[in-house]
Each structure stands twice: as structure tokens, then as C-alpha cells.
C-alpha angles and dihedrals in degrees: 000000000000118000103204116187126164084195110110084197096044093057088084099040093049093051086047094049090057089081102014105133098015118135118348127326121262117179107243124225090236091072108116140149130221123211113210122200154119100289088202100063108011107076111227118275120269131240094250091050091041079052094044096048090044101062091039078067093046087052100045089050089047084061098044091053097048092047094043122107114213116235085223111220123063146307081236093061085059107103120170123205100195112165119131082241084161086066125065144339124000113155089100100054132257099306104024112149091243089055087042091055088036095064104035088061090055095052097039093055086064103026110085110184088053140081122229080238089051098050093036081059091052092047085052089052092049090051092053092046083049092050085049090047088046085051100047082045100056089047097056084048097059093049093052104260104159114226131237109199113194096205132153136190089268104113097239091054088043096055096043087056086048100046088046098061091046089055089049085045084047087046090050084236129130124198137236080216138163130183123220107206117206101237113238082237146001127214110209132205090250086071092254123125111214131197126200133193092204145011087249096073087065116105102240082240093063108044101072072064084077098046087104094056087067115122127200108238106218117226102251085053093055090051085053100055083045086066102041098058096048078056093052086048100052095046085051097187116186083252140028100208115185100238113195100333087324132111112221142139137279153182118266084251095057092112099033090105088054101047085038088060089052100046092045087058094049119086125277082256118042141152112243091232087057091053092045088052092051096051094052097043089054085036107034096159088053122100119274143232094335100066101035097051089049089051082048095063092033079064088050095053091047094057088244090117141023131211116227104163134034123216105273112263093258095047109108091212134055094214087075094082129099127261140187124201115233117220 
């Protein structure tokens, strides 16, 4: 068995989850707490509250490992497929050097401590980790490894299901494969209902809990998906949004309503990290930080918005800076 995320953040949780649970319990030397506050007012914590809270962790981890239920396989049948295929270009493939400078740009417009040439290097490395995975996936195809895809109704999750079946349909290959949906919400025995955006928020104990949600994906649907995405791919629109349950394409203003009704309910002076947290907590299946921070200085340009403070130098991201709406 095959574990497939396009979740750069899942990756981890997903190799984790493979043995979480298994034998009995020892406490691992990696458990630690973390105490948040405003250093200029809160005193720092004392030895008796660090010991408290750190068995309250131990505890809590205790839990999560007797209720978990392993995955079963290993950390190395894990392959991600992260790539934003729901944003830019894509006419040219997954790496194509358009997408590539597509891309770098994007990052390098809210990433502050790196260069639009360095990340355009780590994009290139993660193209070629992505070529090796496609090749290590259509092996265990061919010898008959069935697939467990962890998907979920975002777009980016929706076109590289999508793109993936139509690599496996390229390749002449179909697929024993299942897909695992996150579920828009999950009840727990504590009586709380939580909502992720992603399967990376799980905690690698809990995710074994959503194995009986997989469900087989017939041939002809495969084919289907296979389809859709060269279409996707011809029509090559500057975005790839999920409508009602489909996967189509859309113009690069497509989310600006969305992200309009947030900014007129901040104040007249935000930071632009404040603004990003509360779009994606009133739109948590939209994408995320890209877009948002692109629509940001779109808003700048226009004269919507002015910016009256930079990140700080040592901030790794340019979001963090302060802004003030204009009329």
C-alpha cells in the first residue's frame, strides 16, 4: 500500500501515522510545552507550572497513542505530491519552466529571507523529488500496490487528484486505488466537533481513525478524472476553483469578494498577518496565504490600501507588515 498526499504538511503526519499506536507506550524524550505570552508584562513561568504542564503533555500524548490506530506499511511508502496546481499556469506540466517562474515569483512576493533564484532552486529540487515519486508510483502500479490517496474538496487537493490520474492514464497505467475525503467536519467522543483545512492539521494518531471512509475509484472514473485535468490544462486559466462539488477553471479574480468582505470588517490600521488569519478562519476551504497576499498588494497598487510599516528584517515573511485602508 501507497500512501498519496498533495499536502506538503501532511507528508509527515502521514509517515508518522504508519506505526503510531503500535506496541506499548514509552514517553519520548521530544515531548515539550511551550508557554506563550507578553514578555513585558507575564513573569516567566515557574518550575512547579513548566513540570505541571509538562506532564499534562505527557498525558495527553499517553491518550493519543492508546486510542490510535496504526496505518500498518512504512514511513518510505509515503510519497507527497505537493504542488498549488490549483494556482497558475499549467499548460506546460508540472514543472514546466512557465509554472516554475510562475511560482518563484509568487513565493518570492511574500517570503522575505529568500531570493526569487533561491527559491526558484528549491522549486527545481522539489520537481525533481516529485519525477523520482512518479517513477516509484508507477512501479508499484505495475506490480499491482494498491493506492491510498488522502484527498479532500480544497482545489489544490481536487486538481492533484485529478493530475495524478491523468499521469497514471499517460503512463497506460490504472490504478487499485481508494480515496480517503477529509470530512467537512468530525464529531469526537469528548463531545467537540472539529474542522480542518487540511490533513496536516491531524494529529498523525488520529488519522488511521478515517481508513473506513476510503472509497475504490472504478476505472472508468479514473479515466474521467484523466480528462478532466488535460482539459484543465488546455484551457490553462490563471486558476482551477472547486463550484458546487466541480473542478473548473477560473479568472485570477475569482476570490477577491471574499477576501473584499474580510478587509472592509478589519480595522482602518492591520497587520496583514492579522487579515490572512481571519480569511482563512471565515473561508477555511480557500486558498490560503498566496493568493491573499497577492490580492493584498493588488490593493496597494490600486490606492485601496497604503502601506505604512515593512516586516520586520528578521520576519521570514512580508505579510507581517503593517497596513491602513484608504477611504
Amino acid at each position: 500500500m501507497l500512501d498519496i498526499t498533495f499536502e506538503e504538511s501532511a507528508v509527515g503526519a502521514l509517515k508518522l501515522a504508519q506505526h503510531y499506536g503500535e506496541e506499548k507506550y514509552r514517553i519520548g524524550s521530544s515531548i515539550g510545552v511551550i508557554f506563550a505570552g507578553d514578555s513585558k508584562s507575564d513573569a516567566p513561568p515557574t518550575a512547579e507550572e513548566i513540570a505541571e504542564a509538562q506532564r499534562q503533555a505527557e498525558e495527553e500524548e499517553r491518550r493519543r497513542w492508546a486510542q490510535a490506530v496504526p496505518l500498518g506499511g512504512s514511513p518510505a511508502d509515503v510519497l507527497g505530491f505537493p504542488g498549488h496546481l490549483d494556482l497558475g499556469p499549467v499548460a506546460g506540466g508540472y514543472a514546466g519552466p512557465e509554472r516554475l517562474a510562475f511560482l518563484a515569483r509568487l513565493y518570492a512576493g511574500q517570503l522575505q529571507l529568500q531570493s526569487e533564484d533561491e527559491i526558484l532552486r528549491d522549486l527545481r529540487k522539489r520537481a525533481e523529488r516529485t519525477r523520482k515519486n512518479l517513477v516509484r508510483l508507477f512501479g508499484a502500479v505495475r506490480d499491482g500496490v494498491p493506492l491510498r490517496i488522502w484527498t479532500g474538496s480544497r482545489a489544490d487537493n481536487a486538481c492533484g487528484t485529478c493530475w495524478l490520474m491523468a499521469q497514471l492514464d499517460g503512463a497506460g497505467l490504472q490504478a487499485d486505488a481508494r480515496l480517503i475525503c477529509l470530512p467537512e467536519f468530525e464529531n469526537r467522543p469528548d463531545g467537540t466537533t472539529v474542522r480542518c483545512r487540511s490533513w496536516g492539521e491531524h494529529h498523525p494518531g488520529e488519522l488511521g481513525r478515517f481508513l473506513p471512509l476510503a472509497q475504490r475509484v472504478p476505472p472508468a472514473f479514473q479515466t474521467a478524472m484523466a480528462r478532466h485535468w488535460r482539459r484543465l490544462e488546455q484551457e490553462n486559466a490563471p486558476l482551477r476553483v472547486v463550484v458546487s462539488g466541480m473542478l473548473v477553471s477560473a479568472q485570477a479574480d475569482f476570490y477577491d469578494p471574499f477576501f473584499q468582505q474580510v478587509l472592509d470588517q478589519m480595522p482602518e490600521t492591520f497587520s496583514g498577518a492579522a487579515l490572512l488569519g481571519q480569511v482563512i478562519a471565515r473561508y477555511p476551504r480557500l486558498p490560503g496565504d498566496l493568493l491573499v497576499w497577492q490580492w493584498m498588494q493588488r490593493q496597494v497598487e490600486a490606492g485601496a490600501l497604503q502601506a505604512l510599516a515593512p516586516a520586520p528584517s528578521d520576519a521570514p515573511y512580508r505579510r507581517a507588515g503593517t497596513y491602513r485602508k484608504n477611504g
